[in-house]
N, C-alpha and C positions, 0 to 999 in steps of 0.2 A: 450373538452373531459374531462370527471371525471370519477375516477373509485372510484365505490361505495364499501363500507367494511361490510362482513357477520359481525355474531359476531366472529368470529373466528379471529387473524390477518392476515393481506394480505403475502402470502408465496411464493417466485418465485422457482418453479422450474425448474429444468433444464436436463432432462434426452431427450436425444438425439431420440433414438428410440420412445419415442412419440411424439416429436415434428414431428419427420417425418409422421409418424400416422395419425396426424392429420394432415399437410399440406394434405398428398394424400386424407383426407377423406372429403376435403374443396376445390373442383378444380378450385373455383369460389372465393377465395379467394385472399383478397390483402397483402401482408407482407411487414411489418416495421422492421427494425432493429436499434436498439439506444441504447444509454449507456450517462452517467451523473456520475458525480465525485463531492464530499464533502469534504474539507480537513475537518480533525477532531482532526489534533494535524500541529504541521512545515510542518514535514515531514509525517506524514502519509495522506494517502486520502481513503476515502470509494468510491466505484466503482459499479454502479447498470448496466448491459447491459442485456437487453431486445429483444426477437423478439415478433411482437404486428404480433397476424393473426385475421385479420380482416374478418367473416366471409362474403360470399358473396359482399366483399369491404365497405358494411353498415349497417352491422345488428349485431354488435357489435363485441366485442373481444376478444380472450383466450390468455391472454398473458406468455409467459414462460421466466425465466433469470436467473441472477445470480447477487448474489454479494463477491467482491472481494476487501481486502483491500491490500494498497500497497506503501511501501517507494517510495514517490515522493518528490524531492526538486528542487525548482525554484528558478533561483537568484531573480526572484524580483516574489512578490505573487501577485501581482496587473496584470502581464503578464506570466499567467501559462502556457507557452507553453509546457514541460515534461507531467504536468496533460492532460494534453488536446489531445497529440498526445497517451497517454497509454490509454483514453477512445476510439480512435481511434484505437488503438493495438489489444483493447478486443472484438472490434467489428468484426473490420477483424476476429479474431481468431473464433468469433460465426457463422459469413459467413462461413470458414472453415470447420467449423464443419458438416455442413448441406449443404457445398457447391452441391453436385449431385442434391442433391432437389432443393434448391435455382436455380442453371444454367437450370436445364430443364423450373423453374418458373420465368427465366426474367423479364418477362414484365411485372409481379406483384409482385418485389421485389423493394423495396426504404431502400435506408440506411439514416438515420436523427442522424447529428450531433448536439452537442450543443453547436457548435461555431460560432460568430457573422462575419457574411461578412461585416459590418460594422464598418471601421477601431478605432471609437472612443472608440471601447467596448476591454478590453481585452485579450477577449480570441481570436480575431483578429489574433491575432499574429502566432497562429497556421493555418490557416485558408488556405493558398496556400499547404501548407506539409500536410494536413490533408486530404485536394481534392487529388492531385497526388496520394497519398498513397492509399485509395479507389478507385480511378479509375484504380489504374495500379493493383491492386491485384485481383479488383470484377468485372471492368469493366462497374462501374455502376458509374455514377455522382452523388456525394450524397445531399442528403438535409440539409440546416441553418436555422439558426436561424431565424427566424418566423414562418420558415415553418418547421419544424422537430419536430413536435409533439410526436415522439417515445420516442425522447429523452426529452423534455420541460415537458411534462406530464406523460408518462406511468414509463420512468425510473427514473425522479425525485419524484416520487411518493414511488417506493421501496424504493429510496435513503433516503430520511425521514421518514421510518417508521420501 
């Protein structure tokens, strides 16, 4: 997945009443939800969260989000678990937001984390508390790493730019 840049720069927004807007105006759509973190000082980290609607599931995508910076500190930065569980915070808290829509659209809702179920990678370490946590609030099992493109591509993409 790439997302191409007008001349303009790439701008997330986030106003809630369109995003609903467009969910109902797309029935046939698929929706991704993700978030991706950059530390940018110790303690600071920059935070992109993302819902990617995919129209008709393959005919591309309008995506909306936010970013959000935030005192995070880890004892060890090689194992960010704090990072890792706040990109998970902001996403629940996006699910929230839009939750009426989201629940009526189950079965075409995915939430993609960018944490490795792969215990040699670091951000592992979040990786059980991050599942529970979306599962017990959305009731959805969410997606990792390899497969979490919402979060790998569309919000690491705001995140650097």
């Amino acid at each position: 997945m790439s997302l191409k840049r007008g001349k303009e720069k790439n701008r997330l927004e986030y106003d809630i009443p369109s995003i609903i807007k467009f969910i109902e105006d797309n029935p046939n759509a698929k929706i991704y939800l993700g978030g991706d973190s950059l530390r940018i000082k110790k303690d600071k980290v920059k935070f992109a969260t993302v819902i990617c609607i995919h129209y008709d599931g393959h005919k591309g995508a309008k995506i909306f989000g936010k970013i959000d910076y935030h005192n995070i500190s880890d004892a060890k930065l090689g194992r960010p678990i704090n990072r890792m569980l706040k990109e998970v915070e902001l996403i629940i808290e996006m699910f929230k937001d839009l939750e009426d829509i989201l629940t009526e659209r189950a079965d075409d809702v995915s939430i993609h984390l960018d944490i490795a179920s792969d215990k040699q990678h670091g951000s592992n370490v979040a990786y059980h508390s991050a599942k529970g946590m979306v599962m017990s609030i959305t009731g959805i099992e969410p997606m990792f790493k390899n497969d979490s493109f919402a979060s790998s591509f569309a919000a690491d993409h705001y995140l650097h730019n």
